[in-house]
Rosetta silent file (secondary structure, phi, psi, omega in degrees, C-alpha in Angstrom):
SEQUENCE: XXXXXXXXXXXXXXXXXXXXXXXXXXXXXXXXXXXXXXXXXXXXXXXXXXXXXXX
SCORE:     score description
SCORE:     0.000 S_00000001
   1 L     0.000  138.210  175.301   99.371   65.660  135.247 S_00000001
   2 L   -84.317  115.099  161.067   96.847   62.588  135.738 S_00000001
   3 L   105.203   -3.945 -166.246   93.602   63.153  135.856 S_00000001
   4 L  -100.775  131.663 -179.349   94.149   66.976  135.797 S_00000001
   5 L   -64.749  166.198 -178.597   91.638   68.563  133.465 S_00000001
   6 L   -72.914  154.542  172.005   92.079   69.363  130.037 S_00000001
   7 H   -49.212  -33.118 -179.561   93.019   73.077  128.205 S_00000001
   8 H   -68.329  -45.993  178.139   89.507   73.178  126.546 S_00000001
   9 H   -33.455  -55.535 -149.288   88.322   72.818  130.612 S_00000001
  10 H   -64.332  -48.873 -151.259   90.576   75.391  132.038 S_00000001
  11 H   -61.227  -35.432 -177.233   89.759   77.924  129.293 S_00000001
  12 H   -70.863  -33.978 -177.284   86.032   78.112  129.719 S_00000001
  13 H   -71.372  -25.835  167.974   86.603   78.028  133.759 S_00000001
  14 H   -76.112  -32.820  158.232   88.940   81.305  133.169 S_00000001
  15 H   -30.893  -65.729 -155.382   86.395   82.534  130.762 S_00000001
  16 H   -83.281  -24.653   75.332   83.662   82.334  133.348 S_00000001
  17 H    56.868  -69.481 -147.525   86.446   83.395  136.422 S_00000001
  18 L   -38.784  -41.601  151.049   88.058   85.737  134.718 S_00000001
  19 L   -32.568  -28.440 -165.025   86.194   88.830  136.342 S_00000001
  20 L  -154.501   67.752  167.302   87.074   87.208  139.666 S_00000001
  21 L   -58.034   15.349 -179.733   90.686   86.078  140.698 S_00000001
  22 L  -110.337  -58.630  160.584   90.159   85.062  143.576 S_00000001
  23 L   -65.508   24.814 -167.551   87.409   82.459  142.406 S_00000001
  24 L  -101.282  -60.194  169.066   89.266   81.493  139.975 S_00000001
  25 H   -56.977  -19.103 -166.071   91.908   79.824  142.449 S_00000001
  26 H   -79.552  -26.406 -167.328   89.163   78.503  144.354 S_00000001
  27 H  -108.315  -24.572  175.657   87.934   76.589  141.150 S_00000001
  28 H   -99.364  -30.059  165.057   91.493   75.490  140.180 S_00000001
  29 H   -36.597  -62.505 -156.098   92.425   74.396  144.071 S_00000001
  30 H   -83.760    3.616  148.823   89.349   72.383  143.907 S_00000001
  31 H   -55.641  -50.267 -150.695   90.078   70.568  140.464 S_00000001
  32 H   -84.529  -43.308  146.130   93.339   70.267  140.875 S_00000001
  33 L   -68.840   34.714  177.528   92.607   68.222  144.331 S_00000001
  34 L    47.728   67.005 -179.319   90.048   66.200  143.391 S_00000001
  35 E   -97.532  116.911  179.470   86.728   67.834  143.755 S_00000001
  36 E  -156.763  162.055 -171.192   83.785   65.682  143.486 S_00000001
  37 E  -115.330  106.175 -158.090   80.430   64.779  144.105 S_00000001
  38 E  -128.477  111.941  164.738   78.720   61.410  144.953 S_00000001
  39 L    77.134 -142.110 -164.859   74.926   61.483  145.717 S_00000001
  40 L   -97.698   13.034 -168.124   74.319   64.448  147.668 S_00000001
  41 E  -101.987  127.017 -165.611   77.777   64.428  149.271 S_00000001
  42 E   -90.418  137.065  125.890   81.173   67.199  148.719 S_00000001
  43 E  -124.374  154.125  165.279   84.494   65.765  148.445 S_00000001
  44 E  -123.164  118.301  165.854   87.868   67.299  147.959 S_00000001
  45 L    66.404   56.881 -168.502   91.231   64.660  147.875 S_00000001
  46 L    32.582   50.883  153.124   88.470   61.654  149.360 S_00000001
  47 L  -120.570  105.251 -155.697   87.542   64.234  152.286 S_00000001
  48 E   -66.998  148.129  170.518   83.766   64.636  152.659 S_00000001
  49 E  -108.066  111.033 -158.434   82.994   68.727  153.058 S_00000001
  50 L   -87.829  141.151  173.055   80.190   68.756  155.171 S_00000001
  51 H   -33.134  -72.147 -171.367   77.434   71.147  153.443 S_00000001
  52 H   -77.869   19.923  166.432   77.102   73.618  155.791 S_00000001
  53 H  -100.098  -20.283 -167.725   81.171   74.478  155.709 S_00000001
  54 H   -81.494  -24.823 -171.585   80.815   74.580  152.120 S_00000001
  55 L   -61.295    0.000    0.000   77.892   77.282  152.051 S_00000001
């Protein structure tokens, strides 16, 4: 997949996860959609996440 992180990525995010399957999809959802940050600004799949939905 393009653009999809690498095996060295995933393993440290199940590393720190692993304890907690449920944030562990929550952390591969928002990778896997395009989760990013510009300035002080959320996006997921170019759709700003306004701060106080993400809290």
């Amino acid at each position: 997949m393009k653009g999809s992180p690498g095996p060295l990525m995933w393993k440290r995010i199940h590393v720190l996860f692993e304890t907690h399957p449920e944030r562990l999809l929550g952390a591969e959802f928002l990778l896997k959609n395009g989760f990013c940050v510009r300035g002080n600004r959320i996006f997921v799949n170019e759709v700003e996440i306004p701060l106080l939905k993400w809290a």
